[in-house]
C-alpha positions in Angstrom: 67.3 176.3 173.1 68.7 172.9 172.2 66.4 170.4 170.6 66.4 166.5 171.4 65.0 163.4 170.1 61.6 163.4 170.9 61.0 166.9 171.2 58.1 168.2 169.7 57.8 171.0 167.9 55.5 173.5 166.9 56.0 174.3 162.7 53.7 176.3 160.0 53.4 173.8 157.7 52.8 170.1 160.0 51.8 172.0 162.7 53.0 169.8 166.1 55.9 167.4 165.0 57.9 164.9 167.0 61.9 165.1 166.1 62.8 161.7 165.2 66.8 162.6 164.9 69.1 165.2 165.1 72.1 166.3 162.8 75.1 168.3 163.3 74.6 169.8 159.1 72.2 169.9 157.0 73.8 167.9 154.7 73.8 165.3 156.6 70.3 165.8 157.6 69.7 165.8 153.4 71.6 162.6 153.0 69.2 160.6 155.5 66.5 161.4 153.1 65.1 164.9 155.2 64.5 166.9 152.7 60.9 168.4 153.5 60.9 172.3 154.6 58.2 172.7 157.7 58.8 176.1 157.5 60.2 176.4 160.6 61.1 180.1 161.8 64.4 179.9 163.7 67.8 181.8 163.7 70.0 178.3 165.0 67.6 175.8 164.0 66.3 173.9 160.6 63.7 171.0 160.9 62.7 169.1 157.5 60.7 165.9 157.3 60.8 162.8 155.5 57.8 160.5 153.7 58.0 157.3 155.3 54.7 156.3 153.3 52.1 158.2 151.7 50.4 159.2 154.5 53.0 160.1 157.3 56.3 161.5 158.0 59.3 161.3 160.1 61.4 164.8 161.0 64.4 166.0 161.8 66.7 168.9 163.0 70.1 170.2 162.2 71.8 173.6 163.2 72.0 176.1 160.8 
């Protein structure tokens, strides 16, 4: 399963989340700010979030 931009996905902790960007690393994905877990049970995938303001979030995904 590949994910895109503008998937959503279904995670344990946000529940339904739209995928803003996607990374090739996580450290990548860490340097853009991404650093949220969602908890998000996959064996090729990781998708953290970001705050953007105190009430909502941007996510992303990377490959593991």
């Amino acid at each position: 399963m590949d994910i895109k931009t503008g998937d959503y996905i279904r995670t344990p902790r946000f529940l339904q989340v739209c995928i803003n960007e996607v990374f090739k690393c996580k450290k990548e994905m860490w340097q853009a700010g991404y650093t949220e877990p969602t908890h998000y049970r996959n064996d090729e995938w990781e998708i953290n979030g970001k705050s953007i303001d105190m009430y909502h979030m941007k996510f992303a995904a990377c490959r593991k």
